[in-house]
C-alpha positions in Angstrom: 32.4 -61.8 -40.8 30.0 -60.0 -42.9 28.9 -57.9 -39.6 32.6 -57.1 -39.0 33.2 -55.7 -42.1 29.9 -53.3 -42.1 30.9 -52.4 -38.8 34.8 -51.1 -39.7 33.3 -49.9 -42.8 30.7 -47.6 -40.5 33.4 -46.7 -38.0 35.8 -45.7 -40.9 32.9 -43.8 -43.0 32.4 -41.5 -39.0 36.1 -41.5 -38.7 36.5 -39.4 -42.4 33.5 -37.2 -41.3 34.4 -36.2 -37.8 36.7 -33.0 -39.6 33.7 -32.3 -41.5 30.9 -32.5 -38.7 33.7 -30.4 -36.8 33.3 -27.5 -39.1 30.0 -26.6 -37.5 30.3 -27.4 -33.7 29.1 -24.7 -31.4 32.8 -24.8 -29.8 35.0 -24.1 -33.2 32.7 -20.8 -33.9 32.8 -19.7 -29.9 36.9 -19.6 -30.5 36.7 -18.2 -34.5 34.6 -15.1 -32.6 36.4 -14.7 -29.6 39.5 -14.2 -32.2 38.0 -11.8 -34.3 35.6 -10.0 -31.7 36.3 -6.3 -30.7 36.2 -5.4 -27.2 33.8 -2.9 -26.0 31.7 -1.0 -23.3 30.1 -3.8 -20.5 32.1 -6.9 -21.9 33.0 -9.0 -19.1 36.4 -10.3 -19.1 38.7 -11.7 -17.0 42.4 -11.7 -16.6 45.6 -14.6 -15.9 48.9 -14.0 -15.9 50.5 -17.6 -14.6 52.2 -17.7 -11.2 50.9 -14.0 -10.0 48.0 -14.1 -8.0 47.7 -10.4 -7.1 47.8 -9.7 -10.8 45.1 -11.9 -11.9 41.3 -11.4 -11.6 38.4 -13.7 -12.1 36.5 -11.0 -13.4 36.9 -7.6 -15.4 33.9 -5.2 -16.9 34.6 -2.8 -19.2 33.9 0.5 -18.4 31.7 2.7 -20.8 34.8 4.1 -22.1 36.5 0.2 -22.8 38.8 0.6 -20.3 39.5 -1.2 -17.1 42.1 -0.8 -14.2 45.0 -2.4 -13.4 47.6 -2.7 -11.2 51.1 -1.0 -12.3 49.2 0.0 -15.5 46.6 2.5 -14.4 43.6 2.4 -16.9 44.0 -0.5 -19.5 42.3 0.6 -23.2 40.6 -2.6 -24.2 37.8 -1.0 -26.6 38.3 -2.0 -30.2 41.0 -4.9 -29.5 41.0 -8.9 -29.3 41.3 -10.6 -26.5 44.6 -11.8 -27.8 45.7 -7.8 -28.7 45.1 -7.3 -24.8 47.2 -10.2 -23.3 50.3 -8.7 -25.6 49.4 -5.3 -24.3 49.8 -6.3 -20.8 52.4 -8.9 -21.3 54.6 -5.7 -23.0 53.8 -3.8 -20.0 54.7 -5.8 -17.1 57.8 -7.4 -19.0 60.6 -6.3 -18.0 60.3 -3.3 -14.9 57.7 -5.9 -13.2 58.2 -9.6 -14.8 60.7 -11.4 -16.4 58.3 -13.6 -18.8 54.7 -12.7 -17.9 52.1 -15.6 -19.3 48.8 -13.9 -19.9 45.3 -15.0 -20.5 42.2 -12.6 -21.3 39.3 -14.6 -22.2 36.2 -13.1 -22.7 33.6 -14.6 -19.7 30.2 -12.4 -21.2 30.0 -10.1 -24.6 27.9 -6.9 -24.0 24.0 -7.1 -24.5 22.5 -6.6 -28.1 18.5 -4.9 -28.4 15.2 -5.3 -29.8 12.9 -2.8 -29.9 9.4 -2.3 -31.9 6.6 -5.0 -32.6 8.2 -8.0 -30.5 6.6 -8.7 -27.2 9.2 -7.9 -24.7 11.8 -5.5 -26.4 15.1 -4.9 -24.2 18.4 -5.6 -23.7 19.6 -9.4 -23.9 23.1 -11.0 -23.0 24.2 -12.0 -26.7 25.7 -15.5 -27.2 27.8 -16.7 -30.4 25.8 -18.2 -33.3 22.4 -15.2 -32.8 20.4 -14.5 -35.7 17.4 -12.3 -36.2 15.3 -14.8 -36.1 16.9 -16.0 -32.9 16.7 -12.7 -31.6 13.1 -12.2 -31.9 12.5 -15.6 -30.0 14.5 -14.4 -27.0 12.1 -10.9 -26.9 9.1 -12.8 -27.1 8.4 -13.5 -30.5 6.2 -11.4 -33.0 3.3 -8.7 -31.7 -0.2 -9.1 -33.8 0.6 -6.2 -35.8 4.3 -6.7 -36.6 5.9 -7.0 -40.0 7.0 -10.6 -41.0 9.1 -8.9 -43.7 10.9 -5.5 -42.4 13.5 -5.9 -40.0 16.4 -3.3 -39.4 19.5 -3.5 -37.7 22.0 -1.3 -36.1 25.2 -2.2 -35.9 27.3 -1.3 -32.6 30.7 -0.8 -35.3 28.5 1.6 -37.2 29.9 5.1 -35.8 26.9 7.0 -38.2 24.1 4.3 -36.8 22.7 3.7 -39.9 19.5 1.5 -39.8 20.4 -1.9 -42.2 17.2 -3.5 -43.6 17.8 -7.2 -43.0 16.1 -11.0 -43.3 15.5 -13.1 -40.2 19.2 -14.9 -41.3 21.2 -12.1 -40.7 23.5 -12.2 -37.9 23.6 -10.1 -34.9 26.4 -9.1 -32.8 27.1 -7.6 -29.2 25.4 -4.1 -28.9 23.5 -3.9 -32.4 20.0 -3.1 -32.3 17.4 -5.0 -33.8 13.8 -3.4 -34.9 11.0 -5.1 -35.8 8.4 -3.0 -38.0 4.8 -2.5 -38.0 2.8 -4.3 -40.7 -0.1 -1.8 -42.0 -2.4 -4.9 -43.4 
């Protein structure tokens, strides 16, 4: 009996933390940025709309301008909208002349590539995924040269229209198309 009771007690005690636990999952911040996250240059997307084959595609990449074609539409501006601001601009587009009730999905299949340059060992381009840090950053390029700084770090940011080099700690967040540079240490 005694068993029984620490074992509902246990299963009730998960039960009341599984919202909580929740909070942090990989999957709820993958849909919080997809919500929030601007379109831009070389996201790939792709496009649904229920029932119409010929007007859905698997996959989409935006062009350098944030555009991509359509059919019936022409040239589709995607650059600075949500995924969700892009499904009502087609849905308004095709209702109507084209479709009586057009249901649209854009999801976003691969967000643009973020950089690192300077004193990591293989500076590039990588494909960005939700959650990066700095300090995650630098793992993907290779970690640390010998002479880099373990204390100056600058970023980029791709919204920044003036490109305006932010000092940062390995904690800070990067997003799709910011650029990361790692300093040289002079001791």
């Amino acid at each position: 009996m005694q068993r029984l009771l620490s074992y509902m007690l246990i299963c009730l005690s998960l039960a009341a933390a599984a919202p909580i636990l929740a909070q942090g999952s990989p999957q709820t911040t993958d849909k919080s940025l997809d919500s929030i996250y601007r379109l831009g240059a070389g996201d790939l997307i792709s496009v649904q709309v229920f029932g119409e084959p010929d007007l859905s595609f698997a996959e989409i990449r935006l062009t350098d301008a944030g555009t991509f074609s359509y059919p019936f539409l022409r040239e589709v501006r995607a650059k600075g909208l949500t995924s969700a601001e892009v499904e009502t601009t087609i849905k308004t587009s095709l209702l109507g002349d084209y479709l009586i009730d057009p249901k649209v999905t854009v999801r976003i299949l691969e967000y643009r590539s973020f950089f690192v340059n300077g004193e990591v060992k293989r500076p590039g381009g990588y494909p960005f995924t939700p959650g990066l840090t700095l300090r995650k950053a630098i793992a993907i390029s290779g970690g640390f040269t010998e002479r880099a700084s373990r204390s100056k770090f600058y970023i980029i940011r791709d919204s920044d229209s003036k490109r305006t080099p932010v000092r940062s700690s390995l904690d800070s967040n990067i997003y799709p198309g910011d650029i990361v540079t790692v300093d040289e240490s002079f001791f």
